[in-house]
C-alpha positions as CSV (number, residue, x, y, z in Angstrom):
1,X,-4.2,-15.3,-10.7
2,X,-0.7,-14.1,-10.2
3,X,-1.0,-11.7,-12.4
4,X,-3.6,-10.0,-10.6
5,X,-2.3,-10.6,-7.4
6,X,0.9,-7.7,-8.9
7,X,-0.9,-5.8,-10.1
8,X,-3.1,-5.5,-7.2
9,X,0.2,-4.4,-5.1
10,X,1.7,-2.4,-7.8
11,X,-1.9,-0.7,-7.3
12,X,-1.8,-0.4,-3.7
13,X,2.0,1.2,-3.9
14,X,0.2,4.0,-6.5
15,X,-2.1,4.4,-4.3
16,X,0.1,5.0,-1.2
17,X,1.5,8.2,-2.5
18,X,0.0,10.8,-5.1
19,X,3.8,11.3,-6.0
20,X,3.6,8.0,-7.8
21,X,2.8,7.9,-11.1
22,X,3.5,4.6,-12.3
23,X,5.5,1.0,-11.4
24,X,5.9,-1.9,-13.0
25,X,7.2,-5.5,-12.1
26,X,10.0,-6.9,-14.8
27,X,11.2,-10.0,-14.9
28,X,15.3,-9.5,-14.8
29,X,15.3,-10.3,-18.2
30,X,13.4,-7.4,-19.2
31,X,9.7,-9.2,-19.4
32,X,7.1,-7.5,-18.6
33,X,5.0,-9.4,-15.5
34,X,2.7,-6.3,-14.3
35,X,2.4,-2.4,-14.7
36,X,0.2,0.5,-13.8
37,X,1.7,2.8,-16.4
38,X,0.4,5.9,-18.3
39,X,-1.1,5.7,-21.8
40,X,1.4,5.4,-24.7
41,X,4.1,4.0,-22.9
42,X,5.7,1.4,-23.9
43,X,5.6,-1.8,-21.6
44,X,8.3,-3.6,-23.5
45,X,10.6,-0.7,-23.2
46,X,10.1,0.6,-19.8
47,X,10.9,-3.5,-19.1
48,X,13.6,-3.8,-21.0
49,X,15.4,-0.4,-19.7
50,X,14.2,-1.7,-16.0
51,X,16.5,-4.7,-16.5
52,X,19.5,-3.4,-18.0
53,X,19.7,-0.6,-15.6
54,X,19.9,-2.4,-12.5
55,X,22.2,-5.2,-14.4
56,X,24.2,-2.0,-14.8
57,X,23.8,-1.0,-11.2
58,X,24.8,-4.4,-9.8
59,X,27.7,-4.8,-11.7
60,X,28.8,-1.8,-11.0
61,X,27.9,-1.6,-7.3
62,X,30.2,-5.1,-7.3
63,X,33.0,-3.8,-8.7
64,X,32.9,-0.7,-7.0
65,X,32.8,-2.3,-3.5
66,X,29.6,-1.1,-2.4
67,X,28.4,-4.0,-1.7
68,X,25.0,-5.5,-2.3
69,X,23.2,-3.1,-4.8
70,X,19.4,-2.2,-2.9
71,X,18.7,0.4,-5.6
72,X,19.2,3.0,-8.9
73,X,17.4,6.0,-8.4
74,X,17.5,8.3,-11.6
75,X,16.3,12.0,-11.9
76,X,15.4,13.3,-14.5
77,X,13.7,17.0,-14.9
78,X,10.2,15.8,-14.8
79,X,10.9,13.6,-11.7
80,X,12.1,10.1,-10.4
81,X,12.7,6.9,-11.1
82,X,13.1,4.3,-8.7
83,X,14.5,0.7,-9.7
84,X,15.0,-2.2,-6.9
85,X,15.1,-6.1,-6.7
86,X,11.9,-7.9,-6.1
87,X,13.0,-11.1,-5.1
88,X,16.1,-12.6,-6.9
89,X,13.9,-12.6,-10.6
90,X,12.6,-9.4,-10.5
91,X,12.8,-6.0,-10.7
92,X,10.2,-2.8,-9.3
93,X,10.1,-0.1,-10.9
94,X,8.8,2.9,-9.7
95,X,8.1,6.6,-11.3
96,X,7.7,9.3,-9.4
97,X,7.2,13.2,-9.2
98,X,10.1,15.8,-9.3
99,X,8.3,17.1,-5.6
100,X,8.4,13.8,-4.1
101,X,9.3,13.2,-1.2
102,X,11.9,10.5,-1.5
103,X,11.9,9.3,2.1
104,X,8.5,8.2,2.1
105,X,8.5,7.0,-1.4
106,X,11.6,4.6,-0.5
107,X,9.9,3.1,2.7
108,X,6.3,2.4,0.1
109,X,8.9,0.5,-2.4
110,X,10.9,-1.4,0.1
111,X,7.4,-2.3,1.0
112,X,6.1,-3.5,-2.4
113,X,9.4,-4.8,-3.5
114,X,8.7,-7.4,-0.5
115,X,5.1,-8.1,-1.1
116,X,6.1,-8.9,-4.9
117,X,8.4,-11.0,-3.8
118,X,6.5,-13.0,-1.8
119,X,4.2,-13.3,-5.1
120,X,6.8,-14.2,-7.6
């Protein structure tokens, strides 16, 4: 049931934007609880580099003084992607288009990120 219940939002946020391509929910240690991705990618990678990356990104926004970290964005040459806390045990993932437009894919994953976490 819960299950379902991400995967319906992660479908929802896909839906909200023909920019997005795929997203994923990861547990923060890199498990795999939902995704919407494309064929031939791998779920246990894409989870695994999801959680290490915004591990990174905390520690770093911490010792940095940022304060508290609210995202990692990463581009790349074939587009986006997006990586934020869903709740305190879970991570959204987001890929996204090099033409995207960032703004509106930020408010759609703030969004999700606090659906999910209303799930999980």
């Amino acid at each position: 049931m819960r299950a379902e219940m991400l995967t319906s939002i992660l479908s929802d946020l896909n839906g909200s934007s023909a920019d997005i391509e795929a997203s994923a929910v990861v547990s923060t240690d890199g498990l795999m609880m939902a995704a919407l991705l494309p064929g031939g990618m791998d779920e246990d990678r894409v989870g695994a580099m999801s959680a290490a990356l915004l591990s990174l990104g905390d520690r770093t926004a911490r010792e940095l003084a940022r304060g508290t970290l609210e995202q990692v964005l990463i581009k790349g040459a074939n587009g986006y992607i997006l990586m934020t806390y869903a709740g305190t045990d879970a991570v959204l993932t987001v890929m996204a288009k090099s033409q995207a437009k960032l703004g509106l894919i930020f408010l759609d994953v703030k969004r999700a990120a606090e659906s999910l976490s209303k799930v999980i």
